[in-house]
N, C-alpha and C positions, 0 to 999 in steps of 0.2 A: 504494500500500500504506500504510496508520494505520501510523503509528509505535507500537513497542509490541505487533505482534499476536504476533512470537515473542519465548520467555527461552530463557535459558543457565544453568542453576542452576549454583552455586559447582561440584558435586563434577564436571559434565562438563566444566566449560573446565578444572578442574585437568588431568582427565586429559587433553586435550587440548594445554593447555601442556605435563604431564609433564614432564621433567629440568632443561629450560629454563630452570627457576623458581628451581633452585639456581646459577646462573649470578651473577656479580659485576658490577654493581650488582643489588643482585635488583628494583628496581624497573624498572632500563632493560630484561633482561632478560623480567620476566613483559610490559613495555610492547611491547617489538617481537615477543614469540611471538604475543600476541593482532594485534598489526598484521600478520602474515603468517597467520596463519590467515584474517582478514578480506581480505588480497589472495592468496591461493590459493584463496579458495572456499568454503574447509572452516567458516567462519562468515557467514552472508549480512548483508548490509549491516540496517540499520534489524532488528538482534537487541536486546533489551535485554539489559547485561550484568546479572550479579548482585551484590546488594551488597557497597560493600566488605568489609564485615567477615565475610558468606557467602564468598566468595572466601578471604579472607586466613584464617581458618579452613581451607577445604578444601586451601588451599597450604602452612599451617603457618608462615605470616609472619606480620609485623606489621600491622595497617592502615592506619601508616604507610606501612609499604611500598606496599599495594596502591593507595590514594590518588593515591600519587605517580605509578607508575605507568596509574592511570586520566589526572593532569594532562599526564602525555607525551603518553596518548594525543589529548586532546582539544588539544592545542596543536602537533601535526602531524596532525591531521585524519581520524582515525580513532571519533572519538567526541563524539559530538552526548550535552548534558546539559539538564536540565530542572531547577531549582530544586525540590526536593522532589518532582521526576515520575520521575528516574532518567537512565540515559545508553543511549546505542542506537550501536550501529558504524556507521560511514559512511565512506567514501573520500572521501582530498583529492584536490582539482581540478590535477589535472598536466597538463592542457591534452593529452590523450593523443587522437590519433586513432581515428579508428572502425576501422581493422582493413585487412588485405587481405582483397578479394572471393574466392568459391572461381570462378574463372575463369583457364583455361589462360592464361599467358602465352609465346607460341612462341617469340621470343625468348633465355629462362629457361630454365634448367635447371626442371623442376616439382618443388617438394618441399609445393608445397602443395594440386593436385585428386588426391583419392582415388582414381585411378579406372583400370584397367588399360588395355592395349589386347583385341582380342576373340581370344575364346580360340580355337584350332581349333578347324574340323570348324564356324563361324557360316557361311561359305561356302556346304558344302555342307546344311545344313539349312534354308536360305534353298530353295536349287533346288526341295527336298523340298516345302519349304512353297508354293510358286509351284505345282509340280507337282497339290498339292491342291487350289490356289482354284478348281477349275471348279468342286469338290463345292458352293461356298459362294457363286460370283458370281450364281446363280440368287434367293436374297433379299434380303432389304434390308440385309444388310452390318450390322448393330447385334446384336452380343450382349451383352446390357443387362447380363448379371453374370459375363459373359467364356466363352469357348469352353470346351463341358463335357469336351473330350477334356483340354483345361490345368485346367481344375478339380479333374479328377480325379486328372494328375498329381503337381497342387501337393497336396491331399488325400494322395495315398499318401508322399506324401514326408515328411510331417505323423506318420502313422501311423509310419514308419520310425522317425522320431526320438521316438518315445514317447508320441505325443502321439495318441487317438484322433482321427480327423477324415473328413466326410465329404464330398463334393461340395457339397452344399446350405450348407458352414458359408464357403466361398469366392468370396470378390465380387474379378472381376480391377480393376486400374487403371490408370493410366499413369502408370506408376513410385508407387516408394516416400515421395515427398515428394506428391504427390497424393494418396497414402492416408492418411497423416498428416492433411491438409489437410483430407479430407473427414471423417474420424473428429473432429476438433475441430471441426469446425463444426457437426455433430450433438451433440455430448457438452457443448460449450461455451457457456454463455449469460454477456452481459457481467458482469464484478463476479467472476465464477464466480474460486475459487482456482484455479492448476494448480502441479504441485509439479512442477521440474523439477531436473537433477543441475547443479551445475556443480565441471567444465567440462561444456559439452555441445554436441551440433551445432546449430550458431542457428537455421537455417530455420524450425523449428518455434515457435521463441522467437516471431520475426516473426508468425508465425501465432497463438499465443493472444494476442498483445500486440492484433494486428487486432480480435481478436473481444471485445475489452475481458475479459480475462483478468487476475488478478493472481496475477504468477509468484511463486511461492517455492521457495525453491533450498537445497538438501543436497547437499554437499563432497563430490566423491570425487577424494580425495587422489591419488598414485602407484600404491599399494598396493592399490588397492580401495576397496570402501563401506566404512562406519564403519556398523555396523549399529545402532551407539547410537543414533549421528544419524537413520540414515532413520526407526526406529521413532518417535522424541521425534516427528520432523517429522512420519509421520499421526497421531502422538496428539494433538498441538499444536493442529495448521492442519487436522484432516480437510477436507484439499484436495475436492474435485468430480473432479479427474480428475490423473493421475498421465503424466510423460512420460520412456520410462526406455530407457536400451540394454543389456542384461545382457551384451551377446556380442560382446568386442573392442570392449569400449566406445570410442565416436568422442568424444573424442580420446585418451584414457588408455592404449587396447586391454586396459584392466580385464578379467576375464572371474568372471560373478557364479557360486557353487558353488551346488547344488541345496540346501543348508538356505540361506543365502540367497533363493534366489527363495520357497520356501515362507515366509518369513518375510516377505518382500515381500508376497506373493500375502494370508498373514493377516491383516496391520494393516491392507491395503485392504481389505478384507471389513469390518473391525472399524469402518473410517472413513468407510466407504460411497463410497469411492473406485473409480472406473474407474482401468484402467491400458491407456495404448498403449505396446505392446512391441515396439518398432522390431530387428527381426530382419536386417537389410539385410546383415549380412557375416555373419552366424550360417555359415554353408559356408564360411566361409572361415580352416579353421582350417591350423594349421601343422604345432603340435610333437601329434608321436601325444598319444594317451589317450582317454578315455571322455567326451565333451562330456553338457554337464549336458544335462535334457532341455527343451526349451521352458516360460518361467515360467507358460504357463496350462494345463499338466499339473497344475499345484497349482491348479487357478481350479474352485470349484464351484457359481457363478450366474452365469454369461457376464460378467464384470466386467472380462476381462482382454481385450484385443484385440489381436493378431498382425500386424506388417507384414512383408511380406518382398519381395524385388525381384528380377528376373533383372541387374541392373544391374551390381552389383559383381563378379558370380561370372563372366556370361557376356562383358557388353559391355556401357559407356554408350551405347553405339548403339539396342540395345535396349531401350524405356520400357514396363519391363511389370512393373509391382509387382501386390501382392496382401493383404487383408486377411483374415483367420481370426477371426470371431466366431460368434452363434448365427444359425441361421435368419432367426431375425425380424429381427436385426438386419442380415443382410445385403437385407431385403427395405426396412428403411428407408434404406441406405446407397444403394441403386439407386434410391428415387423421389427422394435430395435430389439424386444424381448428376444429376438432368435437365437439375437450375438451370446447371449449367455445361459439361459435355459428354455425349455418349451412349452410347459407350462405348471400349473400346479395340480403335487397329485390326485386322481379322482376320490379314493376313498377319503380323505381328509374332507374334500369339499363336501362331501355329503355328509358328514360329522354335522358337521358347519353349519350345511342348510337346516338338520332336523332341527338341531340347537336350537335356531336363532327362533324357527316357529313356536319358541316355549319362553321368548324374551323377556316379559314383563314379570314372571317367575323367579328368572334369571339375575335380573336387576334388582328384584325386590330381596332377595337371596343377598347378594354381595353389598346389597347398600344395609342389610341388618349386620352382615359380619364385620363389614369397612368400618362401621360408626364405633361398633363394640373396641375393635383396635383403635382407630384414630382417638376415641375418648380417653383408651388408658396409656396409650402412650403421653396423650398431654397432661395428663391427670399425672403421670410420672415423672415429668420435666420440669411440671411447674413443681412437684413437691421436695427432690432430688437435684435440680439446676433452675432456682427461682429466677438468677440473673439471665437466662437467658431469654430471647424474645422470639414469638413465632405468631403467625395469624394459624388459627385450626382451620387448615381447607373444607370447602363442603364440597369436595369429592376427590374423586382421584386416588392414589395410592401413599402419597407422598407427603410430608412436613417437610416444612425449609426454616432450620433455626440459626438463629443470629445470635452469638458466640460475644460477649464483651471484647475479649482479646483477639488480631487475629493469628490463630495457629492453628485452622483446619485439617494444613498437612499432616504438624506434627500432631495432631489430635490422633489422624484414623494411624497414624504409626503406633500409639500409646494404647490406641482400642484394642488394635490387632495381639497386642501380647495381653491386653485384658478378656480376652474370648470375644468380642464383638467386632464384627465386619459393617463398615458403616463407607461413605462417600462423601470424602471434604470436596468444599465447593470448585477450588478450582477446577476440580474436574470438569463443572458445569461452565466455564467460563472461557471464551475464545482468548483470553489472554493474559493468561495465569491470575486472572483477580481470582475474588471470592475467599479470599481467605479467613473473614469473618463468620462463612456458614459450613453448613454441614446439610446434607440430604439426608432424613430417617425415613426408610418406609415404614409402612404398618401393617405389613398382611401376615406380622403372626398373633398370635393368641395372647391375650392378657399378660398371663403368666409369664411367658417370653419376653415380653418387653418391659414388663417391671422389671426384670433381672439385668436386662439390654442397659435401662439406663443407670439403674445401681452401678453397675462397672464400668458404663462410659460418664459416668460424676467422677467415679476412681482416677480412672485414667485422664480426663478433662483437670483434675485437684495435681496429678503428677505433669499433668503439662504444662499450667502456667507455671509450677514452683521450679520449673529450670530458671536460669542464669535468661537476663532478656537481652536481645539481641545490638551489638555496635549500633551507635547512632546515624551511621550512614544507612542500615537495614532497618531504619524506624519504620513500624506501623502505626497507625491510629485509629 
């Protein structure tokens, strides 16, 4: 990424720093709000900031003050300057790990793969689906854009949730990260921007990063999007292609409101931006209410494209995702499908289709067991690590908590020798931020997670009490 390709004009990092500013020194002050917005996300690395006296103006300081506060920055490593060119946010070199893998550790308690065990009633749809293959062992076993009885399930299920849809708009996959994969590899040519959230789920990162993509990244804090930000960023960067989770955002379990998505769904039109809308836990909601309806209910030139998977809702066992775009586009999604598989296997998709004709079962089932975890894990956090902060998502699989210090790294290194397998943030983050959170699932059992977070208190009480780090590796 050129240094220099996004700004921050004075009046948004004010509101962004907000209160902070009036804090004593006011230059350490506004110096460490912009260092924590720059390692939470919510500012991407290599931003130019605004000048000082823009700034010190929209703060109602001096520019002495803001000066000084730019020279903390750039002498604990959060801002790169140029003689007459400007200054750009950057992270200092904390010698920090690449992250834990999302892979089971048996071992461990798991507080870090997403992913349930399989719901009743996979058993006997299995039988069901056996019982069927004579219909199907008679041809050649390839349904290039997946079994039309799932087709039209995954379609009517579409239509339920608001969203018109017809068989012909659905190409099956194998799983949800292989829809991803193949829509960026269609959508993406090297060089190409992709504007992605951070925090966000990495696999896909790895995926435009392959196809010579350059990522740009909008903050979604605790609370939600910052709707300032997303809009600046497609006025800014009019990205080529957008990668976004509206629905229990992974890692946050954000969940985006319907003027949101349409506001989303507008500035991409405006910016000539694609959006893939990874829907993977959209079913999987907790607390009652009215769920917004899919963000390309607001799409009106096929721009927006739909993932969604049996993966989270039924079983990881089962690798059968799906994408919801136009016609044409599922007719090009199957010829580039060739280059790498043929299609998805039959028996599975017929798992799939009985399943999904027993949904609201299905839903009602997982949002009684989601609630029972997500309750006592936070019922455990707050009584075990009171300092720490988290909104309780109403769905999803996932908590996203906010750590007073950051040592996410060294956290999940301290858990792993305390029996608990957990996910510090920067994993979720395109550029080593996040070092303040950590990702905790919830899909096991009471009992499990009150233990989970007994020992990650232990391990969290042995990590701050190390030695803290040179002041050129300051955090805040």
């Amino acid at each position: 990424m050129a240094v220099g390709e996004r700004r921050i004009n004075g009046h948004l990092l004010a509101r962004l720093i907000g209160a902070k500013a009036r804090e004593r020194p006011y230059y350490l002050a506004v110096g460490r709000a912009i260092s924590g917005l720059v390692l939470d996300g919510r500012i991407p690395t290599h931003t130019r900031l605004p000048a000082e006296r823009d700034l010190a103006a929209a703060l109602r300081l001096s520019r002495n003050t803001v000066t000084a506060a730019y020279t903390w920055l750039r002498e604990n490593g959060y801002l790169d300057s140029r003689q007459g060119a400007g200054s750009w946010t950057a992270l200092p070199d904390t010698g920090a790990g690449a992250g834990a893998p999302f892979v089971p550790v048996t071992e461990h308690i798991d507080l870090g793969v997403a992913a349930l065990p399989a719901i009743e009633g996979v058993e006997a749809a299995a039988r069901l689906a056996v019982d069927q293959l004579a219909a199907h062992v008679g041809g050649q076993g390839y349904a290039l854009f997946g079994l039309p009885e799932l087709r039209h399930a995954i379609a009517r299920r579409y239509v339920e949730r608001g969203l018109p849809t017809t068989p012909e708009q659905i190409f099956v996959t194998n799983g949800a990260q292989h829809a991803v994969a193949l829509l960026m590899e269609l959508l993406i040519e090297p060089g190409d921007g992709v504007l992605v959230e951070s925090p966000t789920y990495p696999h896909p990162l790895a995926t435009a990063r392959h196809l010579g993509a350059r990522l740009r990244t909008v903050g979604v804090p605790r609370g939600g999007w910052e709707m300032d930000n997303v809009v600046d960023a497609f006025r800014q960067w009019r990205p080529n292609l957008a990668y976004l989770v509206p629905d229990f955002h992974n890692p946050t379990g954000a969940l985006m409101d319907d003027r949101e998505r349409a506001t989303v769904v507008a500035e991409a039109a405006k910016a000539g931006t694609s959006i893939i809308v990874d829907e993977t836990v959209a079913e999987l909601a907790i607390d009652s209410g009215d769920q917004p309806a899919p963000m390309a209910a607001h799409d009106r030139d096929g721009r927006v494209f739909s993932v969604g998977s049996a993966t989270k809702l039924l079983w990881g066992g089962l690798r059968v995702g799906w994408i919801r775009a136009t016609p044409p586009m599922v007719s090009r999604l199957m010829a580039l499908r060739q280059r790498f598989d043929l299609s998805t296997p039959i028996l599975e998709q017929l798992v799939v289709t009985h399943l999904l004709a027993d949904l609201m079962r299905i839903r009602t089932e997982r949002s009684r067991q989601l609630r029972r975890n997500r309750d006592a894990l936070a019922a455990a956090l707050r009584d075990r690590l009171p300092e720490w902060r988290f909104d309780t998502p109403s769905g999803g699989l996932v908590l996203w908590a906010q750590m007073p210090r950051p040592v996410a790294t060294a956290l999940g290194e301290a858990a792993s020798r305390h029996g608990v397998h957990l996910a510090p943030g920067p994993v979720f983050g395109a550029e080593g931020t996040l070092e303040h959170y950590v990702r905790l699932v919830h899909t096991q059992p009471p009992e499990a997670l009150a233990d989970a977070v007994r020992r990650l208190a232990d391990a969290y009480a042995d990590t701050v009490a190390k030695p803290a780090p040179a002041p050129r590796e300051l955090y805040v």
